[in-house]
C-alpha positions in Angstrom: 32.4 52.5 -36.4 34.2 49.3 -35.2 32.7 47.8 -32.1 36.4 47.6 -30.2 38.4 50.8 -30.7 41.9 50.5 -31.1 44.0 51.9 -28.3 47.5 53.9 -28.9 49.8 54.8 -25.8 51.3 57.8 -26.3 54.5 58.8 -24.5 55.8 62.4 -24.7 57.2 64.2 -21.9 56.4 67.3 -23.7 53.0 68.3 -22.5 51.6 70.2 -25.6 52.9 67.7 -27.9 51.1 65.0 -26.3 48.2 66.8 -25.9 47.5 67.6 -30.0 49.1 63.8 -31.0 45.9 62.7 -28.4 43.6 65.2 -30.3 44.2 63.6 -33.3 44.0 60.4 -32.2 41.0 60.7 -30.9 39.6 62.3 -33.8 40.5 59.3 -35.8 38.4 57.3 -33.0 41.0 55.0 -31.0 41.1 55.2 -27.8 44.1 56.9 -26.3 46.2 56.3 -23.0 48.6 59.3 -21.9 52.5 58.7 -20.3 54.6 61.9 -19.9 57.2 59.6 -19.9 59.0 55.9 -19.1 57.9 55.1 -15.7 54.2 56.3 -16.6 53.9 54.2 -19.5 55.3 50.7 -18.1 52.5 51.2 -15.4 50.1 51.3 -18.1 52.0 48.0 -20.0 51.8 45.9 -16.8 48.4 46.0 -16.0 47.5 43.1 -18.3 44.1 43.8 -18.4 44.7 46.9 -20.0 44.0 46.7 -23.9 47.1 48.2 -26.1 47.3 48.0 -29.6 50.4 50.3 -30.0 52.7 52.3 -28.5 53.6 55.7 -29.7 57.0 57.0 -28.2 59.0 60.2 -28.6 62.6 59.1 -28.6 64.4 62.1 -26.6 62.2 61.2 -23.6 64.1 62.0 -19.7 65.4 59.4 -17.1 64.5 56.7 -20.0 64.7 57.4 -23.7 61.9 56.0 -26.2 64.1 52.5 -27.0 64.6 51.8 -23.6 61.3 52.2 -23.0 60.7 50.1 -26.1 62.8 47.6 -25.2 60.8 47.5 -21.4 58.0 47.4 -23.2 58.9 44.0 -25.3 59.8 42.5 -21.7 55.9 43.2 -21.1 54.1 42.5 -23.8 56.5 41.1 -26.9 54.5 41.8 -29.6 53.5 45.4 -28.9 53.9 47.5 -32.4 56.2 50.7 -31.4 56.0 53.7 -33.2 59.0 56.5 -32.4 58.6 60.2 -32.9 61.7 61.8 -33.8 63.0 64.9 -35.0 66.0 63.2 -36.2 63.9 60.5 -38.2 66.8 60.1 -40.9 69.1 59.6 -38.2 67.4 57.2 -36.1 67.7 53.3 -36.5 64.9 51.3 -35.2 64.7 47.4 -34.8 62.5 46.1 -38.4 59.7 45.0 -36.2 59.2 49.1 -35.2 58.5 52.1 -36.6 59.2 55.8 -37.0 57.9 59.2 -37.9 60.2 62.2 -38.0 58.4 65.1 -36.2 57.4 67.3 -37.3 54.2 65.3 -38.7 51.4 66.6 -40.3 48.1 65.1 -39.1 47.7 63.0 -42.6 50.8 61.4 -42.0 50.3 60.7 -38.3 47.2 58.8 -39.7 48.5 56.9 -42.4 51.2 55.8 -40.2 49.0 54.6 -38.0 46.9 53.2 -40.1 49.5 51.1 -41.7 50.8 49.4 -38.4 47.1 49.1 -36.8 45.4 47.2 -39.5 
């Protein structure tokens, strides 16, 4: 086990969505911060001394959807990875320096998406 664990924000509105996304997570050992939504989550990006390695959003979030929390995010810390969970992942265009899953997502694919942007 790696002596600093990664750590993944996970934004989802929907409770029991972000509840087995953390599960997984945390079986896969990082270290997980929860936002059930916008406003939650740029708490979480502005306290600097807060450690974040990425940020997993669900794009049909309320009051402020997953790319304008994105693009908050980037204001805060510019070099954030963002990954978006969508249910409309074929539809959905995302800047090249982001990511996307289409939900639903197995728990393989979860990991190896994570994998590939946390290296």
């Amino acid at each position: 086990m790696s002596a600093t664990l990664s750590t993944i924000l996970v934004v989802e509105d929907d409770a029991i969505v972000r509840m087995l996304i953390v599960d997984v997570l945390e079986e896969l050992e990082y270290k997980v911060l929860e936002a059930d939504g916008g406003e939650q989550a740029l708490e979480f990006l502005g306290d600097t001394a807060q450690q974040i390695d990425l940020m997993m959003t669900d794009v049909g979030l309320p009051v402020m959807d997953g790319r304008q929390l994105a693009d908050e995010a980037r204001k805060l810390r510019p070099a954030l990875p963002i990954l978006f969970a969508s249910g409309y992942a074929e539809s959905i265009e995302v800047p090249k320096d982001m990511h996307v899953i289409g939900k639903p997502f197995s728990i393989d694919q979860l990991r190896d998406k994570v994998k590939s942007i946390i290296q």
